[in-house]
C-alpha positions as a printed Julia matrix, in Angstrom:
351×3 Matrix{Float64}:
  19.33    6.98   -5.7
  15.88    8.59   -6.66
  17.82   10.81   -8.84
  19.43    7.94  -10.27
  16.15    6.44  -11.13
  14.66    9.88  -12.25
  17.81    9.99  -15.15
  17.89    6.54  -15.97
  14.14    6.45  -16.49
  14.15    9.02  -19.31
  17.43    7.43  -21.25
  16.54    3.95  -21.0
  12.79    3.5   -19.71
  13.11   -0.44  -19.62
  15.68   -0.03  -16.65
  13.72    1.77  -14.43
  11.94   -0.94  -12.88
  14.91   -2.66  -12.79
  16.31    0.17  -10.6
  13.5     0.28   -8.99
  13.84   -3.42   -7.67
  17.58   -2.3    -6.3
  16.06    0.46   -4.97
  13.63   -1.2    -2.79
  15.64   -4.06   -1.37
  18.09   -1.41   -0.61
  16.08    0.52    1.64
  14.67   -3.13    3.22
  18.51   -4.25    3.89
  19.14    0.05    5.4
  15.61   -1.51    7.88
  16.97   -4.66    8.85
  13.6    -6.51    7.7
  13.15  -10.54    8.58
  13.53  -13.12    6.2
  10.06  -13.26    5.33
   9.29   -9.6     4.83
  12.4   -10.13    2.17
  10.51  -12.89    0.6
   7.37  -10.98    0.61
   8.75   -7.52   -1.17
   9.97  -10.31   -3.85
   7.21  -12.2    -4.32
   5.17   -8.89   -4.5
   7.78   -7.48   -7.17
   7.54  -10.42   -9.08
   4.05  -11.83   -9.0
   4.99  -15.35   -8.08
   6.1   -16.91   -4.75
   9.3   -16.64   -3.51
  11.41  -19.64   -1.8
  14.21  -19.69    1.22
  16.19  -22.51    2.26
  18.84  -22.41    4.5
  21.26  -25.6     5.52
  22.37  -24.74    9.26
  20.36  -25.31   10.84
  17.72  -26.27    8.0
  14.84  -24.09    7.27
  12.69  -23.24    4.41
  10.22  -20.9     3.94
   7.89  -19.81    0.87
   5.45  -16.57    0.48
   3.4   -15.76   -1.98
   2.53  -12.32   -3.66
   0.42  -11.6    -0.73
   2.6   -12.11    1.61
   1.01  -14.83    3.22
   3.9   -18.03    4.17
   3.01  -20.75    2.06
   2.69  -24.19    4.46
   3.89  -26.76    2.12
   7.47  -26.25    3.01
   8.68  -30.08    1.2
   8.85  -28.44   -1.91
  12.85  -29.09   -3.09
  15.54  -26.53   -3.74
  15.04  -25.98   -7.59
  17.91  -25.9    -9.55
  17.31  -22.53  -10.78
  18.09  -21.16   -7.2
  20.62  -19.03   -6.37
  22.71  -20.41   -3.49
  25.77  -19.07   -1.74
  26.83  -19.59    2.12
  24.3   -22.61    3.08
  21.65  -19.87    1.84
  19.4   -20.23   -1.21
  16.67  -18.43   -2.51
  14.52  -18.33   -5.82
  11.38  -17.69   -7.55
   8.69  -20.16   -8.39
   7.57  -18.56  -11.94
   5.13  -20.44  -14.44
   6.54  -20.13  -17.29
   9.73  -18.49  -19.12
  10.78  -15.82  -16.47
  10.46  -12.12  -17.11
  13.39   -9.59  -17.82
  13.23   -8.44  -14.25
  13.38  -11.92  -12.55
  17.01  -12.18  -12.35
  17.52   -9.01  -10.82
  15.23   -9.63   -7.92
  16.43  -13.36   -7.21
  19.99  -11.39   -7.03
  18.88   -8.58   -5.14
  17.25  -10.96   -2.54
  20.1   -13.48   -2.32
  22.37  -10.26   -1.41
  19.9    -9.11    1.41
  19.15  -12.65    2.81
  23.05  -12.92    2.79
  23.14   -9.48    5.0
  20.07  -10.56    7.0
  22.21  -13.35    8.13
  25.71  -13.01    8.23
  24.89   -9.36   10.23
  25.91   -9.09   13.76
  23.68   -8.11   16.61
  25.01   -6.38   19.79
  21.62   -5.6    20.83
  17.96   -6.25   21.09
  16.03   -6.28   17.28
  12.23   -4.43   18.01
  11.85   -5.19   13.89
   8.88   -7.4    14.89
   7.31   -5.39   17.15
   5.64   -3.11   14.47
   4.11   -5.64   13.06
   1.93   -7.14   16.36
   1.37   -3.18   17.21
  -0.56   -2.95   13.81
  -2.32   -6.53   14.24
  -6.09   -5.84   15.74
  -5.6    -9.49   16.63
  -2.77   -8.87   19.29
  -3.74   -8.75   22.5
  -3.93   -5.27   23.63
  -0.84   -6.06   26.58
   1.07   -7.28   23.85
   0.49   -4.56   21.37
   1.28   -1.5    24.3
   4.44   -3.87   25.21
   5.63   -3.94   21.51
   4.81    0.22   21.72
   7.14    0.96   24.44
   9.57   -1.0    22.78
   9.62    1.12   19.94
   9.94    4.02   22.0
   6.52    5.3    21.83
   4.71    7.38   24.83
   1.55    5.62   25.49
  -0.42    8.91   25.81
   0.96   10.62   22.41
  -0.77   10.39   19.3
   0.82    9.1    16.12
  -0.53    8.47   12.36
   0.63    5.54   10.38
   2.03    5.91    7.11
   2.14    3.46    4.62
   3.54    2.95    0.96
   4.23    0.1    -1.59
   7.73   -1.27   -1.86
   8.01    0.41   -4.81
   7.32    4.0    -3.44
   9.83    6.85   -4.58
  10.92    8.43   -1.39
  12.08   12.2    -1.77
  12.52   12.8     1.91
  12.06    9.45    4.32
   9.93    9.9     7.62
  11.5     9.24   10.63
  10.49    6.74   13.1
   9.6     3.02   13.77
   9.06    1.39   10.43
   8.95   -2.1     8.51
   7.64   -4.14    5.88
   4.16   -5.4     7.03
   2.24   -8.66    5.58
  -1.6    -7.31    4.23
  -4.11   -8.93    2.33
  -2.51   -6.84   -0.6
   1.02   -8.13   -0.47
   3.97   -6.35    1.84
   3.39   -2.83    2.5
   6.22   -0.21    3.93
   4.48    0.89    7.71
   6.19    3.75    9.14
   4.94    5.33   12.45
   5.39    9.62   12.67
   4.0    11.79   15.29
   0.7    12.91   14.58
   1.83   16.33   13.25
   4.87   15.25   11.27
   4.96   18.7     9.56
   5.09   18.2     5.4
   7.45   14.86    5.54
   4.91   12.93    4.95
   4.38   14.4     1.37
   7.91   13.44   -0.15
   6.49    9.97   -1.37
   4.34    8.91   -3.94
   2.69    7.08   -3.29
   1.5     7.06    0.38
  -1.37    7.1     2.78
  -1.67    8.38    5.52
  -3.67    6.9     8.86
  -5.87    8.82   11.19
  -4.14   10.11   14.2
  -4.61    7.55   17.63
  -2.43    6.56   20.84
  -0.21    3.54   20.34
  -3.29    1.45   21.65
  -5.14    2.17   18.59
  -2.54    1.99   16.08
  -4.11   -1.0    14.57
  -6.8     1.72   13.65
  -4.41    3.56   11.94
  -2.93    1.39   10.35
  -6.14   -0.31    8.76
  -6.66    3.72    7.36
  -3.72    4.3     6.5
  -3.9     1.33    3.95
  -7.54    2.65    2.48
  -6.0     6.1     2.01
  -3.18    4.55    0.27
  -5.59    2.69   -2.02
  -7.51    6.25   -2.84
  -4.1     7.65   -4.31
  -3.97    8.03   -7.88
  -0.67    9.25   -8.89
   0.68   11.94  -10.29
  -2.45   13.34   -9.59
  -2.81   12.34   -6.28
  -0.07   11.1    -4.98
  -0.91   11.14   -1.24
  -4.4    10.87    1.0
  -5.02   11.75    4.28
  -7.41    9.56    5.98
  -8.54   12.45    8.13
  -9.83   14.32    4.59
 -12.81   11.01    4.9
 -13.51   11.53    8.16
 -15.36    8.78    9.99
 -15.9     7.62    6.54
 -12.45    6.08    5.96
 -12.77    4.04    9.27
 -16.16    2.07    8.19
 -14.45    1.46    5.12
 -11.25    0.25    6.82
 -13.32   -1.82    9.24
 -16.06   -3.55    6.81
 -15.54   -6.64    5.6
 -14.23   -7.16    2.14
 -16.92   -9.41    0.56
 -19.66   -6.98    2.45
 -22.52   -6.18   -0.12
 -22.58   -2.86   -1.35
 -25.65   -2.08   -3.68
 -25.09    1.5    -4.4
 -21.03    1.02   -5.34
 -22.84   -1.89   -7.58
 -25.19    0.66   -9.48
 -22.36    3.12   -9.71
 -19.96    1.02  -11.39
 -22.87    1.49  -14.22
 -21.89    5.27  -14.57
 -18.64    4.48  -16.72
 -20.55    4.43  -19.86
 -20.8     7.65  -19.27
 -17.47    9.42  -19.82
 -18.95   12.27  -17.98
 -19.92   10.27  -14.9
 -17.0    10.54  -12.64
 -16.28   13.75  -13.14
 -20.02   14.65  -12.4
 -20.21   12.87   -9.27
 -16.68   14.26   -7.64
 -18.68   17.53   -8.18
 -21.77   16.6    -6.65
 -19.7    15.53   -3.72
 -17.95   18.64   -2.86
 -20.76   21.04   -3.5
 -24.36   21.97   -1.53
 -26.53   22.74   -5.3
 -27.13   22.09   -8.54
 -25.73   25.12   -9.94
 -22.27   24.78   -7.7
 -21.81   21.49   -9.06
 -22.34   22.84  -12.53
 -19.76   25.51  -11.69
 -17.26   22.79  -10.4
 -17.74   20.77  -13.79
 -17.72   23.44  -15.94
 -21.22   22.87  -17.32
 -24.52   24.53  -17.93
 -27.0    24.03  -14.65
 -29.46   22.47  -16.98
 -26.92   20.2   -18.33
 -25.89   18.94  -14.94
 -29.61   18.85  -13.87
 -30.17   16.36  -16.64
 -27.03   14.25  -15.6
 -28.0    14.01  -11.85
 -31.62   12.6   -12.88
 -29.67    9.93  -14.83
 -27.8     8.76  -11.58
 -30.92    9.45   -9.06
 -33.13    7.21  -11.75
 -29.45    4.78  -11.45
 -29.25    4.78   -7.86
 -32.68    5.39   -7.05
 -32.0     8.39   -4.5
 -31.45   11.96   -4.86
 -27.87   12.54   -3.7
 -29.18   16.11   -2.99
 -32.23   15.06   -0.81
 -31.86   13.95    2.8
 -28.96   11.16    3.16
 -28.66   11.3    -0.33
 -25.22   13.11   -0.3
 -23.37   10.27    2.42
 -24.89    7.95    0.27
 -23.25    8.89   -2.52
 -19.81    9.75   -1.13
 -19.89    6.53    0.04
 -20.52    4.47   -3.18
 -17.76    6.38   -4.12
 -15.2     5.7    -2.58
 -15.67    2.17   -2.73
 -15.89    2.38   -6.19
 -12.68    3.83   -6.09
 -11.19    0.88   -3.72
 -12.38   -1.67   -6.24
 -11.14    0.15   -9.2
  -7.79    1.37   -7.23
  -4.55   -0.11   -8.81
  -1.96    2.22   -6.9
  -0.56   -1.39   -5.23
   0.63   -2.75   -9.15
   3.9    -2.98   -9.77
   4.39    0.07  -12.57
   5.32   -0.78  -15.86
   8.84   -0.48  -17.07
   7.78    2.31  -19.23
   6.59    4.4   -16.29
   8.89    7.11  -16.11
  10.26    7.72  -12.25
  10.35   11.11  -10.46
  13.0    12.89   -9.46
């Protein structure tokens, strides 16, 4: 299939994303993902909410982009929706629908279809990723859901993560599903904690910090702020262990949490040498390294790192200067982070 994609890309660019859509409820139909995770990875694809009704016995459901289930649940069938077997399913666009529309309504009618009409001779654990990653679970629930995924409550494991839209060159093994976040439906797949270089063969992906089953939650809630540092094709995968502690009081602060230096730095994009200048101040221990790392005259870079000290109002050289500013950073780079949108059709796929 990714080859597919990676040849159809370059002769006709506006399919991709199209293939792309196929693609993804493919591998969620290959998981055996709920109703609502479908509805999420649809919603998500198409930036409106998605809608589920079924007859016998009746049921509807709605989720929006975020994944989150809609409660207003009176809203009628429209008669846009595609319905076969009792089952119906649509999308509630504003406004004329987009070329892609069609293809995910049809792709989701096909995998509700599956989700349904499939046989079960034994016991479904689908769920039980999801209340292992949930902070919010009680902890006897979350180690219950563990060993029914199989996992030893004394090993440690990393969770990966990776929007729907992900291109998969070599799949991970292990418990895995589509999870509802804040930013829409992520792909959560749990690997031993030295998974070797599987992890790599995605783009793109983040990877969480390495805990017991009891701490997944942790992991998880890395995982997803290393995913949001990748920048693809440059960076198409982050370890959360390359942050150290750093990544976890990002993962764990609250998203509306004032932060006065990220604030200041945002100012630094005027600049168009400003980003590269700071990543250099980061990794090195003086003036002159830094000037080495951005290929740039010592007195040049002298004169750029009084501009953000008279910014910032610290030298990111002098005392906690440097945490300070790797920390700005990065949150800078969270807000500014768009690895979760959907690529354009024009974005050519990998092999």
């Amino acid at each position: 299939m990714q080859e597919l994609l990676g040849r159809i890309a370059r002769l006709d660019p506006s399919a991709s994303l199209g293939l792309r859509v196929i693609a993804c409820f493919d591998e969620l139909v290959v998981g055996n993902v709920n109703t609502r995770a479908l509805l999420s990875a649809a919603a998500s694809l198409a930036g409106c909410v998605a809608g589920f009704h079924q007859d016998q016995p009746v049921r509807s459901l709605r989720v929006n982009p975020r994944g989150e289930v809609l409660r207003d649940t009176t809203t009628p069938v429209p008669a846009t929706a595609t319905t076969a077997d009792g089952l119906s399913v649509w999308l509630e666009r504003v406004g004329d629908a987009l070329p892609n529309d069609a293809i995910i309504v049809e792709r989701l009618a096909l995998a509700v279809r599956i989700r349904h009409g499939r046989s079960r001779t034994g016991s479904d654990h689908r769920r039980d990723l999801g209340r292992l990653v949930d902070g919010d679970t009680p902890v006897d629930e979350r180690m219950t859901a563990a060993g029914a995924l199989g996992l030893g409550a004394s090993r440690l494991y990393r969770l990966v993560t990776a929007p729907l839209f992900a291109v998969w060159e070599r799949h991970p093994r292990g418990p895995e599903d589509v999870v509802p976040t804040v930013h829409g439906p992520i792909h959560a797949v749990i690997v031993p904690a030295e998974p070797g270089d599987e992890t790599l063969k995605a783009s793109p992906v983040g990877v969480g910090v390495a805990t017991t089953p009891q701490d997944l939650h942790h992991s998880f809630r890395t995982a997803l702020v290393a995913l949001r540092l990748c920048d693809p094709p440059r960076v198409p995968t982050v370890y959360a262990d390359e942050y150290g502690g750093l990544i976890g009081l990002l993962a764990d602060a609250p998203a509306a949490s004032a932060q006065p230096d990220a604030d200041r730095l945002a100012e630094l994009e005027v600049h168009g040498w400003g980003v590269a200048t700071i990543e250099a101040v980061i990794h090195s221990q003086s003036v002159r390294q830094a000037a080495r790392l951005a290929g740039v005259h010592h007195s040049t870079m002298q004169t750029r790192i009084e501009t953000i000290s008279a910014l910032l109002g610290f030298d990111p050289f002098d005392g906690f200067g440097k945490p300070r500013l790797g920390t700005a950073y990065l949150v800078w780079r969270l807000r500014r982070s768009r690895v979760l949108d959907l690529p354009s059709p024009t974005t050519e796929t990998r092999k």
